[in-house]
Structure formats: structure tokens, C-alpha cells
N, CA, C and O atoms as a printed pandas DataFrame, in Angstrom:
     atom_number atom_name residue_name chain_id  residue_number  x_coord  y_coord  z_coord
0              1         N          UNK        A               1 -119.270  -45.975  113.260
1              2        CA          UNK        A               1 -118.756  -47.002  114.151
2              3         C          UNK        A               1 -118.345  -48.221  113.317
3              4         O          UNK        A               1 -119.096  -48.574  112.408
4              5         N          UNK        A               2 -117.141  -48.933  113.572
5              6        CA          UNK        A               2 -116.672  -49.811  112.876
6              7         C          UNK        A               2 -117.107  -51.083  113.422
7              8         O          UNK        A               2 -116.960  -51.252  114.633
8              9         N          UNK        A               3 -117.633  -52.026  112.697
9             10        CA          UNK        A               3 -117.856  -53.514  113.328
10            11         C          UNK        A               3 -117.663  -54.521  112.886
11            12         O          UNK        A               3 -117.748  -54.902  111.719
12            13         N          UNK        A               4 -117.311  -55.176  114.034
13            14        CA          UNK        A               4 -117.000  -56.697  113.248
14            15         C          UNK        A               4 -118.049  -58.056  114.032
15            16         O          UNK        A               4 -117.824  -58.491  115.161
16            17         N          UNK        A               5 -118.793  -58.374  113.436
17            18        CA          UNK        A               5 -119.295  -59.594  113.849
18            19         C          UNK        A               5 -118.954  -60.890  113.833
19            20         O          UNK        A               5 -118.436  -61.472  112.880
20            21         N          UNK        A               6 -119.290  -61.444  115.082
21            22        CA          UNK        A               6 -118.628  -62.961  114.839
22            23         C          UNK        A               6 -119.865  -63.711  115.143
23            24         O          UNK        A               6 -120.617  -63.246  116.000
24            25         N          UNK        A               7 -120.216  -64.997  114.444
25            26        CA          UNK        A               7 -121.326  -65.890  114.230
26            27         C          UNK        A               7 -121.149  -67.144  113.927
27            28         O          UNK        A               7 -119.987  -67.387  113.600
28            29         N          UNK        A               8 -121.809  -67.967  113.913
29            30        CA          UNK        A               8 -120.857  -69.826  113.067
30            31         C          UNK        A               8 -122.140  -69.692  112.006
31            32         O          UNK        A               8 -122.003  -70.105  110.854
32            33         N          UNK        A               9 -123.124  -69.222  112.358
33            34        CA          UNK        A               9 -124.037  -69.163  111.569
34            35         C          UNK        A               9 -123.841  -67.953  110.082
35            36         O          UNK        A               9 -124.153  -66.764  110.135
36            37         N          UNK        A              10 -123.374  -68.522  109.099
37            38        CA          UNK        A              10 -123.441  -67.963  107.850
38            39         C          UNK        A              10 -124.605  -66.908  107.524
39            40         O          UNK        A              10 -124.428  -65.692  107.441
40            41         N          UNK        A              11 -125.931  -67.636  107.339
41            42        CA          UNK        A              11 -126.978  -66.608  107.165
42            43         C          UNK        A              11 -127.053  -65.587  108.421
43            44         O          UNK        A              11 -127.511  -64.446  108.367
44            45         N          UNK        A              12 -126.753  -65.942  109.053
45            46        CA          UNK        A              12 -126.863  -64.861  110.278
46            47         C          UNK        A              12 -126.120  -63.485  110.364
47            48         O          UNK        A              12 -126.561  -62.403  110.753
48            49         N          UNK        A              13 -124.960  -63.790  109.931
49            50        CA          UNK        A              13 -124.036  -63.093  109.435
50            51         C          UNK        A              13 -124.117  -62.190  107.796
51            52         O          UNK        A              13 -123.568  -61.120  107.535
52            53         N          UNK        A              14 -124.767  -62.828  107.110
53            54        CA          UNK        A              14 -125.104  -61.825  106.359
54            55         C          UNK        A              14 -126.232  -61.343  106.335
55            56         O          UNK        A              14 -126.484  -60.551  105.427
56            57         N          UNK        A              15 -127.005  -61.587  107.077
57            58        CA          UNK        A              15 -128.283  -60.515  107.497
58            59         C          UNK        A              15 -127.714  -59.572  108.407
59            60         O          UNK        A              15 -127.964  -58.388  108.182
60            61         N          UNK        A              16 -126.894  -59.901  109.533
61            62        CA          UNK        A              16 -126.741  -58.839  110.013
62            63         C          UNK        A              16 -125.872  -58.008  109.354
63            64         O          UNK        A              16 -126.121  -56.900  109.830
64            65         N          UNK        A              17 -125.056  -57.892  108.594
65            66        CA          UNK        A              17 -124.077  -57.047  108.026
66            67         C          UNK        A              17 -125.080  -56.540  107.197
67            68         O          UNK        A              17 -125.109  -55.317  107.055
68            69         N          UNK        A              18 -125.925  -57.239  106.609
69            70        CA          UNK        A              18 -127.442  -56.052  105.785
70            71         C          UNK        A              18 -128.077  -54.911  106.381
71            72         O          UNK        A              18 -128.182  -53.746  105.996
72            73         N          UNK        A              19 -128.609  -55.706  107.750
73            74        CA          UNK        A              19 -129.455  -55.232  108.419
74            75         C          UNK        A              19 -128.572  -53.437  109.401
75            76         O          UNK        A              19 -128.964  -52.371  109.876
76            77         N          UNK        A              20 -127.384  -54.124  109.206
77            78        CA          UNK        A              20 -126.304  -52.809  110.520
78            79         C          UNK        A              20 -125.663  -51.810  109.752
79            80         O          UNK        A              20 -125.411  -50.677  110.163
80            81         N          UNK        A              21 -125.311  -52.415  108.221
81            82        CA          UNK        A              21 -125.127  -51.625  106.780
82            83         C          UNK        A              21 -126.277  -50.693  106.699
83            84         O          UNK        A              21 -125.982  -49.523  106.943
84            85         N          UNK        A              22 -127.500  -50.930  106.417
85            86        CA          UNK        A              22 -128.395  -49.781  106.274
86            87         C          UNK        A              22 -128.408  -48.822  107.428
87            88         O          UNK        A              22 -128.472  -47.598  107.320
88            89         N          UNK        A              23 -128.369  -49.208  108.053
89            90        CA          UNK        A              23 -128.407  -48.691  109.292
90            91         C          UNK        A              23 -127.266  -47.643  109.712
91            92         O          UNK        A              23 -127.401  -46.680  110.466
92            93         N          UNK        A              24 -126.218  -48.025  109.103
93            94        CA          UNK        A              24 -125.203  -46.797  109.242
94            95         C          UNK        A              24 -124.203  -47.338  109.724
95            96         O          UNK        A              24 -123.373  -46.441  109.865
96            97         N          UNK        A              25 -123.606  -48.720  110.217
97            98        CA          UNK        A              25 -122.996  -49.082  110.624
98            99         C          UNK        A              25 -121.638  -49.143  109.707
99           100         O          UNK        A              25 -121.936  -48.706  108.596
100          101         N          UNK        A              26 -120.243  -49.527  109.760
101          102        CA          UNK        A              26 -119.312  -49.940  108.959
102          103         C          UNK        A              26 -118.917  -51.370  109.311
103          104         O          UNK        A              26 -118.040  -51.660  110.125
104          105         N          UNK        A              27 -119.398  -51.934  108.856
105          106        CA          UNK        A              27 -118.929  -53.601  109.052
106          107         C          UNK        A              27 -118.161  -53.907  108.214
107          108         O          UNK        A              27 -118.341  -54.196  107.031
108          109         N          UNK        A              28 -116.579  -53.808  109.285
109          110        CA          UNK        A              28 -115.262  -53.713  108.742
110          111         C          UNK        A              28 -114.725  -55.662  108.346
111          112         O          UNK        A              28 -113.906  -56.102  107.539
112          113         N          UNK        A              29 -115.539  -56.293  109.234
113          114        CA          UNK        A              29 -114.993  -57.894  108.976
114          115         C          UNK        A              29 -116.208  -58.712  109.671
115          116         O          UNK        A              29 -116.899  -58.246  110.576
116          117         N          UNK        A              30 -116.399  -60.315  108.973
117          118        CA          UNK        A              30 -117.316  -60.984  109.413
118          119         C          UNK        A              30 -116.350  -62.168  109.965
119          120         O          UNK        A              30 -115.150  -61.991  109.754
120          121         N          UNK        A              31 -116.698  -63.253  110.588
121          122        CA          UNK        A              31 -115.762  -64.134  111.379
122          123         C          UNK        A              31 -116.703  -64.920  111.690
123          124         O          UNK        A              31 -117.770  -64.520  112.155
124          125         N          UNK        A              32 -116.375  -66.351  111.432
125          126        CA          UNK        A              32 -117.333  -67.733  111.935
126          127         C          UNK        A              32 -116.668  -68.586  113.159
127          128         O          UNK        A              32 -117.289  -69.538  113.632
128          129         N          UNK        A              33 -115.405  -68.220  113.647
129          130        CA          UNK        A              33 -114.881  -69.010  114.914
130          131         C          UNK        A              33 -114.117  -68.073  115.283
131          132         O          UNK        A              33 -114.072  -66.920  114.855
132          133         N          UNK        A              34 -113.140  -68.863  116.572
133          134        CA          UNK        A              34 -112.643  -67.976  117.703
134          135         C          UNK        A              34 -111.503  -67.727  116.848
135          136         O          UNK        A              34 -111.589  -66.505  116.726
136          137         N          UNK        A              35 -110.439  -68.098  116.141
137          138        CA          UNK        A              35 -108.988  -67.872  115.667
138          139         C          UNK        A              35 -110.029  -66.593  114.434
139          140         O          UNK        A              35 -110.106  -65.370  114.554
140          141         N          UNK        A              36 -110.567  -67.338  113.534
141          142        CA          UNK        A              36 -111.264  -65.561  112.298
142          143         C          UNK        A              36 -111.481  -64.562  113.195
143          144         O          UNK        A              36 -111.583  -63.406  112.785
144          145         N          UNK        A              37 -111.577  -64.846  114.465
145          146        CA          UNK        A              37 -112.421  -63.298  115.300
146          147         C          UNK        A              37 -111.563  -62.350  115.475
147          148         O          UNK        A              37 -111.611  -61.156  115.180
148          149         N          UNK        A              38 -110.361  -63.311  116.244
149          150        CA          UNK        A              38 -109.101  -62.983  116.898
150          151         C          UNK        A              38 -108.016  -62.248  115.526
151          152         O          UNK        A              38 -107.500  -61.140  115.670
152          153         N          UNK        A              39 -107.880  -62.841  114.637
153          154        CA          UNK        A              39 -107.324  -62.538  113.537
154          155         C          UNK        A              39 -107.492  -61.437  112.944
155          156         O          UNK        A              39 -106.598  -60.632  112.684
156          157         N          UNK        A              40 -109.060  -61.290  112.600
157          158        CA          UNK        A              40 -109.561  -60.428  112.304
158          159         C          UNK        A              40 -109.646  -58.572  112.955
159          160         O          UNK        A              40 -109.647  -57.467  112.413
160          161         N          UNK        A              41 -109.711  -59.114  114.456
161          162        CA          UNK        A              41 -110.060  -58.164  115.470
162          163         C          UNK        A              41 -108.209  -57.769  115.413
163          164         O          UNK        A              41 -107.867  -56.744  114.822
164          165         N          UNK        A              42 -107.545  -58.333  115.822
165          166        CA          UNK        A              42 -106.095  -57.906  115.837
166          167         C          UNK        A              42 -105.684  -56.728  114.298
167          168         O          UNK        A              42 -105.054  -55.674  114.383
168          169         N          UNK        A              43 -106.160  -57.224  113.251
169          170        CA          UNK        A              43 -105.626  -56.992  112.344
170          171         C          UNK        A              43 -106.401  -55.115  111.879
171          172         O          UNK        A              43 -106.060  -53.945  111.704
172          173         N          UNK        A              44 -107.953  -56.299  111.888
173          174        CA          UNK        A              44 -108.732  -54.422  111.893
174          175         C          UNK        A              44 -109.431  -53.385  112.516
175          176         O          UNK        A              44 -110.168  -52.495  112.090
176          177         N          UNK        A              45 -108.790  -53.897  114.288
177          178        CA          UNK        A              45 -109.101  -52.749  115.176
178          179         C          UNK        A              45 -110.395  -52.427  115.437
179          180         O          UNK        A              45 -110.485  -51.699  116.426
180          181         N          UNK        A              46 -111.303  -52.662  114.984
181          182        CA          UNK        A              46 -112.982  -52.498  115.298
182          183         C          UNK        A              46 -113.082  -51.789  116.873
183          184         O          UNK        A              46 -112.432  -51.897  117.912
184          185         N          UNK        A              47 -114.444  -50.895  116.364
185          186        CA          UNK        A              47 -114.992  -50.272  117.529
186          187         C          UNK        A              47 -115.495  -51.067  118.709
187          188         O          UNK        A              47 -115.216  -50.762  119.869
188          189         N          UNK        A              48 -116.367  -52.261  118.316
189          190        CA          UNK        A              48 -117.238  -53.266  118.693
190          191         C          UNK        A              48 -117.147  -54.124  117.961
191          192         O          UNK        A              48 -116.762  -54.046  116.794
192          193         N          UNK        A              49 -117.523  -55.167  118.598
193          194        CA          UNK        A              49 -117.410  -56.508  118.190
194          195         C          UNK        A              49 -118.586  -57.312  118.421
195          196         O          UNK        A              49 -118.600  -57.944  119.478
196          197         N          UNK        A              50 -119.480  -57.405  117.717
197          198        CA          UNK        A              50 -120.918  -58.402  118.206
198          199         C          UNK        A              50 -120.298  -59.906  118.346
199          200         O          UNK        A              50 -119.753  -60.273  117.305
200          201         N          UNK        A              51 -120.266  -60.810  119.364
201          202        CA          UNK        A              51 -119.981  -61.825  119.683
202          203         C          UNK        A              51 -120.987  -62.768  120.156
203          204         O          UNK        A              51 -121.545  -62.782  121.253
204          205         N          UNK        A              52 -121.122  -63.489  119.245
205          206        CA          UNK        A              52 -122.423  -64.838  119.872
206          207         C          UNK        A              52 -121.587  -65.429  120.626
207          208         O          UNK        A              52 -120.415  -65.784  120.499
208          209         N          UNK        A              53 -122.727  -65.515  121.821
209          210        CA          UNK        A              53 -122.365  -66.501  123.120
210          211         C          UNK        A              53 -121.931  -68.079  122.625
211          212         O          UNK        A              53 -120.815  -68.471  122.967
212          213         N          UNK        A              54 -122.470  -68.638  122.131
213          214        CA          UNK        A              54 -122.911  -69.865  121.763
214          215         C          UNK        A              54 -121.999  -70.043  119.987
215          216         O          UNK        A              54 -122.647  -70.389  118.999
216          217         N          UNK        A              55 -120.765  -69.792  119.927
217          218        CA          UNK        A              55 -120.221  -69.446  118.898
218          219         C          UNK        A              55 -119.325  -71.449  117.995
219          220         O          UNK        A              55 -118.203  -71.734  117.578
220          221         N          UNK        A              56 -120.682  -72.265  118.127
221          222        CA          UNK        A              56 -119.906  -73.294  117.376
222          223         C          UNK        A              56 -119.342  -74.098  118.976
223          224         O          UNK        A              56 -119.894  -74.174  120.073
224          225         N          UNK        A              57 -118.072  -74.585  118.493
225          226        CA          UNK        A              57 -117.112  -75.323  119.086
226          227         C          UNK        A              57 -117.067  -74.295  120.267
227          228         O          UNK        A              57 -116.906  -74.920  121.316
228          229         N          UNK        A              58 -117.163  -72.747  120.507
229          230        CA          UNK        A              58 -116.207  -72.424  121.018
230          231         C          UNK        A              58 -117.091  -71.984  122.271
231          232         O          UNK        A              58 -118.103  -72.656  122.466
232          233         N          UNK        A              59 -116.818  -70.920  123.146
233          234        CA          UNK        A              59 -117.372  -70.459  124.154
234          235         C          UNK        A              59 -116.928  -68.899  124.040
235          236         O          UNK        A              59 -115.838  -68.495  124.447
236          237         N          UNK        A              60 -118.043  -67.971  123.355
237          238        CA          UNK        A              60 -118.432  -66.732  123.435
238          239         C          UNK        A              60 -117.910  -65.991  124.353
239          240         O          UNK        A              60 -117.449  -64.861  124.193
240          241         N          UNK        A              61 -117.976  -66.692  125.476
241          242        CA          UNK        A              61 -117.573  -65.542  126.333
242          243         C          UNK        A              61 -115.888  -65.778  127.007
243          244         O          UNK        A              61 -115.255  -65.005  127.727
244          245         N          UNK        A              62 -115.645  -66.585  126.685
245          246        CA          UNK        A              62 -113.862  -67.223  126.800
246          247         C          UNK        A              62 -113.789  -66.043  125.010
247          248         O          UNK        A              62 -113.664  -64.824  124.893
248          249         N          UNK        A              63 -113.868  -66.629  124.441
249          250        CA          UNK        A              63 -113.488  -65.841  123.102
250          251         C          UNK        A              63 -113.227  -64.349  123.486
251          252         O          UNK        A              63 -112.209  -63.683  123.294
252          253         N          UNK        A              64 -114.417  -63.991  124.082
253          254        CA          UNK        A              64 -114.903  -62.029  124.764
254          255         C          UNK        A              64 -113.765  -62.240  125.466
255          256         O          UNK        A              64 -112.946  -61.599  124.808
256          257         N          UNK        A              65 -113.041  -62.840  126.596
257          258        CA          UNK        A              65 -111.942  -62.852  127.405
258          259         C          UNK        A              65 -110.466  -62.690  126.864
259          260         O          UNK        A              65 -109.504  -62.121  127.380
260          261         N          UNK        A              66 -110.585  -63.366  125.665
261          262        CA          UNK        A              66 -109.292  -63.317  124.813
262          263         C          UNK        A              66 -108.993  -61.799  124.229
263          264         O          UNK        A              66 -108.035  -61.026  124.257
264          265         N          UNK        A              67 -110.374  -61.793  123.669
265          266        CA          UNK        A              67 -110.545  -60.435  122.393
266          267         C          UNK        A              67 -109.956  -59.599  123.083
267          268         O          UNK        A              67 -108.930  -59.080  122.642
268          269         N          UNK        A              68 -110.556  -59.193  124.588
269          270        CA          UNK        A              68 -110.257  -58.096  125.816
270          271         C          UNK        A              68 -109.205  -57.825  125.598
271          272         O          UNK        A              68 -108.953  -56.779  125.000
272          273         N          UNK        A              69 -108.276  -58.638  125.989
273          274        CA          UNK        A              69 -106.818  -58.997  126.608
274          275         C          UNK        A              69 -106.010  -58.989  124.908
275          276         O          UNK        A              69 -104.846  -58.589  124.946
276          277         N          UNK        A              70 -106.400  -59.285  123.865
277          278        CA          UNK        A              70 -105.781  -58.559  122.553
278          279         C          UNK        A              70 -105.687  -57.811  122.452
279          280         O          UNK        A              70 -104.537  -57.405  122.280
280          281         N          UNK        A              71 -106.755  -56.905  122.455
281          282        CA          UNK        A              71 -107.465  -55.468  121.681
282          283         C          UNK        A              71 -108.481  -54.775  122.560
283          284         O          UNK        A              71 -109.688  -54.697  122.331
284          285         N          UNK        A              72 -107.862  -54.309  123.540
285          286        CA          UNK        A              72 -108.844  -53.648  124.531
286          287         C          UNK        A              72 -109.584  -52.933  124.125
287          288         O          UNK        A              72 -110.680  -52.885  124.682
288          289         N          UNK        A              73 -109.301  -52.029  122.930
289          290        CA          UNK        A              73 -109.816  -50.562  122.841
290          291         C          UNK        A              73 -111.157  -51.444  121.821
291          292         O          UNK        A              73 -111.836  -50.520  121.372
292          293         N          UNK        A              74 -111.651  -52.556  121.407
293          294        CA          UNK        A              74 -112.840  -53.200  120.992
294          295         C          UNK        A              74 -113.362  -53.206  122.574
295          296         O          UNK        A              74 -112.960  -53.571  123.679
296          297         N          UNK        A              75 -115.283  -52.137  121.562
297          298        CA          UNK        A              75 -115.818  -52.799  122.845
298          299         C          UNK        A              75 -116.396  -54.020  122.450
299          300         O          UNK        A              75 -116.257  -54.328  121.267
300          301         N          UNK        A              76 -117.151  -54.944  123.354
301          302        CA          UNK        A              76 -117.582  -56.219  123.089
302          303         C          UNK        A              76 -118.991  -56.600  123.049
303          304         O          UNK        A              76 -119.333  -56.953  124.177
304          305         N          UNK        A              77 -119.638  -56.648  122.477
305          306        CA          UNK        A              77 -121.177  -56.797  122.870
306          307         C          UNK        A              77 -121.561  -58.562  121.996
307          308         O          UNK        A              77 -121.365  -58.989  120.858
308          309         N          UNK        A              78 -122.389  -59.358  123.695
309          310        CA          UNK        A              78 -122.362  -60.723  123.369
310          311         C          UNK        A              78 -123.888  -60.348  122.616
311          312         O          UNK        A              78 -124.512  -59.290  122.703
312          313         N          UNK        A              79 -124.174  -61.325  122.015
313          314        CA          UNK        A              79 -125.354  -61.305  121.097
314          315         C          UNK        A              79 -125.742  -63.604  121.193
315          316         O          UNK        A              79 -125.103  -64.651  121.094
316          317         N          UNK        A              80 -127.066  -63.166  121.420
317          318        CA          UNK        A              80 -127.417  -64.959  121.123
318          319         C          UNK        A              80 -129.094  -64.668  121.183
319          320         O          UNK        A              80 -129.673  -63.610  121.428
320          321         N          UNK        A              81 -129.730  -66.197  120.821
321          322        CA          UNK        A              81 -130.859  -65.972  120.467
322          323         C          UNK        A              81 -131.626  -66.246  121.609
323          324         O          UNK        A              81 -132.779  -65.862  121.805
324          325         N          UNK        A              82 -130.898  -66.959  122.388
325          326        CA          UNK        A              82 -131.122  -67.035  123.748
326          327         C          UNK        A              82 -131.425  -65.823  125.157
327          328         O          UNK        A              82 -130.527  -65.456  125.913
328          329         N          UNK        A              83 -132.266  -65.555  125.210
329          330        CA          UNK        A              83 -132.933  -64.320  126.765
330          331         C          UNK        A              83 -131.432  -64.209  127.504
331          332         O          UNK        A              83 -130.400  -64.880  127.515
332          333         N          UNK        A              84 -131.916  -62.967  128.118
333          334        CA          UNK        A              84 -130.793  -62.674  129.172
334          335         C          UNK        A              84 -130.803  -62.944  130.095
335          336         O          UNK        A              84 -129.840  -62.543  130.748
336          337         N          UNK        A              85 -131.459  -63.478  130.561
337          338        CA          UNK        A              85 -132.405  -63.984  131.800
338          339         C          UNK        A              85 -131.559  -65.422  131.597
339          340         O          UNK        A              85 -130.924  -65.652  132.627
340          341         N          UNK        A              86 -131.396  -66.282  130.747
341          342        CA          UNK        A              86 -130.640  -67.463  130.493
342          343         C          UNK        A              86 -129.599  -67.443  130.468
343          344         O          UNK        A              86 -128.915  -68.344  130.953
344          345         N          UNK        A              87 -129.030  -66.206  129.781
345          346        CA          UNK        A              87 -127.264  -66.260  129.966
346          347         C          UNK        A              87 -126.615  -65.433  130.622
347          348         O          UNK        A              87 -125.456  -65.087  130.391
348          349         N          UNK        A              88 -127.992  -64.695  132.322
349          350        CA          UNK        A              88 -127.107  -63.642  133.272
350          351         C          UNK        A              88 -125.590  -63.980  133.775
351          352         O          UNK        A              88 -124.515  -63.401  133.617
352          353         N          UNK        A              89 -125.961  -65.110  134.414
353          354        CA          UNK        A              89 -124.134  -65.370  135.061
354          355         C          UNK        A              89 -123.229  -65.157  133.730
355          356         O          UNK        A              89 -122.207  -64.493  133.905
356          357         N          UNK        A              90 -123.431  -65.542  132.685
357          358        CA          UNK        A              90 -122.305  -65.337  131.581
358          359         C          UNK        A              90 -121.611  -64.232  131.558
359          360         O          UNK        A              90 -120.435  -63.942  131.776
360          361         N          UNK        A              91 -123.074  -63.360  131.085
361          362        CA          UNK        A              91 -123.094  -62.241  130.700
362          363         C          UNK        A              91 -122.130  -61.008  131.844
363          364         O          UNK        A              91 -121.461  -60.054  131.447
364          365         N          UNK        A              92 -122.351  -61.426  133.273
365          366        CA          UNK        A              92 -121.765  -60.758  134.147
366          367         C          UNK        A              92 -120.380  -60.951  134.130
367          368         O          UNK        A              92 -119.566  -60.115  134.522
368          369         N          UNK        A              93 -120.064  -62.257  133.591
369          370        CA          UNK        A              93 -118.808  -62.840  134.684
370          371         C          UNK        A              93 -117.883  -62.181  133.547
371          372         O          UNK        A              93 -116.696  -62.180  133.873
372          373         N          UNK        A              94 -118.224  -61.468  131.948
373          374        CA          UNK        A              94 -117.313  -61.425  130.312
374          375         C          UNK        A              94 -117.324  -59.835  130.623
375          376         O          UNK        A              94 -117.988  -59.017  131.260
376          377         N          UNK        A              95 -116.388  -59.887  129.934
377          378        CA          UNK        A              95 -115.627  -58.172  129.837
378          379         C          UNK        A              95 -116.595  -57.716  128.855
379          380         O          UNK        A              95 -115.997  -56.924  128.128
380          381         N          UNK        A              96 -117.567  -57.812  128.556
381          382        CA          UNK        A              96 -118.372  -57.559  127.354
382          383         C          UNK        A              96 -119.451  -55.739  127.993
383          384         O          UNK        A              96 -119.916  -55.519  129.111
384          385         N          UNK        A              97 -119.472  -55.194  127.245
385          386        CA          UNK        A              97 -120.539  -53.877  127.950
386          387         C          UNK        A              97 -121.822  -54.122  127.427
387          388         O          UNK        A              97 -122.563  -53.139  127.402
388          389         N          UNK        A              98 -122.270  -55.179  127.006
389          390        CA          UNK        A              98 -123.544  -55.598  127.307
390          391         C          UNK        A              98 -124.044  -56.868  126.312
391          392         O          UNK        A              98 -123.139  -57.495  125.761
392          393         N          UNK        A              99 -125.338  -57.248  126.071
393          394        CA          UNK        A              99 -125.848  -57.925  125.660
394          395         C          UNK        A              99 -127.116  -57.634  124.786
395          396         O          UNK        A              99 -128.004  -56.906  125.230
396          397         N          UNK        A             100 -127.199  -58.205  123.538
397          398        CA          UNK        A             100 -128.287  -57.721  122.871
398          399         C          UNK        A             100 -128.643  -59.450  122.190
399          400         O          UNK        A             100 -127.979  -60.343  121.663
400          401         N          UNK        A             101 -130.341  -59.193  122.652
401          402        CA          UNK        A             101 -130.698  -60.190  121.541
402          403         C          UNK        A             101 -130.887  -60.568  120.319
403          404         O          UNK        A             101 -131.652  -59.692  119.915
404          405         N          UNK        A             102 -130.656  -61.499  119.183
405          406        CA          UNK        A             102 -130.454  -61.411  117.974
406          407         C          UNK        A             102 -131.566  -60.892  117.649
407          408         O          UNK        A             102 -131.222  -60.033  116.838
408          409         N          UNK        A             103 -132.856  -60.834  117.757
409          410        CA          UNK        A             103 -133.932  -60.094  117.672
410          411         C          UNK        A             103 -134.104  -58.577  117.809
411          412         O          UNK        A             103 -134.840  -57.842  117.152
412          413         N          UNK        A             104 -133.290  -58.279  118.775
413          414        CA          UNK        A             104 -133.317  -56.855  119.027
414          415         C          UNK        A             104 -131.698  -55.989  118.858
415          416         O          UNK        A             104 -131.190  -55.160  119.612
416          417         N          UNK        A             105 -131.147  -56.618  117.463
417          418        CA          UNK        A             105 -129.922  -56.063  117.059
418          419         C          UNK        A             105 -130.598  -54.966  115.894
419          420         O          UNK        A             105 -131.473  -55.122  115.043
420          421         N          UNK        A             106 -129.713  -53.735  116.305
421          422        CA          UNK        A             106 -129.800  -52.623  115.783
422          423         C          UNK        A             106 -128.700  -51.386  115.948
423          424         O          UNK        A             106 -127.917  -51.343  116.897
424          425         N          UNK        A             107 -128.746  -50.424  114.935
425          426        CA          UNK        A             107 -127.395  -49.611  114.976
426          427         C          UNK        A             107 -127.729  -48.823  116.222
427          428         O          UNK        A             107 -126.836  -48.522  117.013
428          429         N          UNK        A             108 -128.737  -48.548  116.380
429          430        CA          UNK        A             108 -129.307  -47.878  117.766
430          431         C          UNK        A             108 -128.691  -48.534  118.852
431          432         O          UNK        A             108 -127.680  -48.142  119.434
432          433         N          UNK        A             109 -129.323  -49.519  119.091
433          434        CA          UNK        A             109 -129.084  -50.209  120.180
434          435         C          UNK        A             109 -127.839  -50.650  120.575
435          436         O          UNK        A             109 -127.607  -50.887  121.761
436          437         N          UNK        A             110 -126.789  -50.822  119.475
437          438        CA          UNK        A             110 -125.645  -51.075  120.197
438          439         C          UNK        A             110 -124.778  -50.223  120.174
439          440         O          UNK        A             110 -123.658  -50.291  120.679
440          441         N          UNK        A             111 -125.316  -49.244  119.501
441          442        CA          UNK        A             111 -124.910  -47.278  119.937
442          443         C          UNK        A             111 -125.116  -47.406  121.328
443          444         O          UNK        A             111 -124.196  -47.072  122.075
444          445         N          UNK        A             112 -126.036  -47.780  121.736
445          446        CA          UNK        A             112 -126.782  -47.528  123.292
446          447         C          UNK        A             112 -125.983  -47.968  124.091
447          448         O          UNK        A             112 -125.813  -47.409  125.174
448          449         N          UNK        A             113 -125.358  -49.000  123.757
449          450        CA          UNK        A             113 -124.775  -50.098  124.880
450          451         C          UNK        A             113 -123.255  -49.631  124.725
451          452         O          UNK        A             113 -122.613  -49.837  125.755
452          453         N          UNK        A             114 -122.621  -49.128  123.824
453          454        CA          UNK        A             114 -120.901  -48.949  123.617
454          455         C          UNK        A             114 -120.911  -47.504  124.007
455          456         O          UNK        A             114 -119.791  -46.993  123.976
456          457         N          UNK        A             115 -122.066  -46.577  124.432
457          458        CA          UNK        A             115 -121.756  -44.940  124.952
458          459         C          UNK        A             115 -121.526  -44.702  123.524
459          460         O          UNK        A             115 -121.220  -43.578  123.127
């Protein structure tokens, strides 16, 4: 599975490309705002896309709205450190097929969530 993560957070971003690398993942591009995501996602087609809600300046799930409407065939999965329970309305209202907490990111798990 090909992935691209988007984060504002630097270390975050290269732990997870560690952590999804062993794991079996292909983490095709990393991205710190909404234009690197978009750029990125246009250019290298990714399976999934881990997208923090809470992405800087921008709004995660407006970003997830754009990505959609670029590059449909990305699925979208929002990611924040924040419960789901805190960001349900978000989470419902974004074209995204699910939500994982930064705690509970894994190649499994977002196998689980993209079918």
C-alpha cells in the first residue's frame, strides 16, 4: 500500500514513516501543509493518505475535501492526537473512511480502515 502522510509536525512525520516503513507500508511522500499535500497527492497518486485534523494553519478536514475532489481514487484516513469522541462531527461530516489515533497508527490498522 502506498502512503503519503501529511503532518505540520516534523518529528511526527518521521516517526511515522519509521514506524509504517517497518511495518510494510510504502511511504511514497511526506507533506507539512495543505498546498505539499495537494501537490504531492496529485503528482504521486497514493493509496491513502493519513491526514491530521488539526494540520497547522489549515483545517484537516477542508484539506480531506479538496484531496477527494483531486484524487478520488486516495483513500483518506484523518489521524490527530485528539479522541474521536472530540472530533465525531468532523470526522462524519469529511470524505475520509475513517479515523485513527496517533497512538493507535499502524500498518494493520489502516489496512483495516481502507478494506
Amino acid at each position: 500500500m502506498r502512503c503519503l502522510i501529511v503532518d505540520d509536525s516534523r518529528e511526527f512525520l518521521v516517526s511515522a514513516r519509521r514506524l509504517l516503513s517497518a511495518q510494510g507500508l510504502e511511504i511514497v511522500g511526506m507533506a507539512s501543509s495543505r498546498a505539499e499535500a495537494l501537490r504531492l497527492a496529485d503528482q504521486l497518486r497514493p493509496d491513502v493518505a493519513l491526514l491530521d485534523v488539526q494540520l497547522g494553519e489549515d483545517n484537516g478536514v477542508a484539506v480531506a475535501r479538496e484531496l477527494d475532489r483531486r484524487v478520488p481514487t486516495t483513500r483518506i484516513v484523518l489521524i490527530s492526537t485528539h479522541s474521536r469522541e472530540d472530533l465525531a462531527e468532523l470526522i462524519v461530516d469529511s470524505p475520509a473512511v475513517g479515523f485513527l489515533g496517533k497512538t493507535a497508527l499502524s500498518a494493520a490498522a489502516i489496512a483495516e480502515l481502507v478494506g
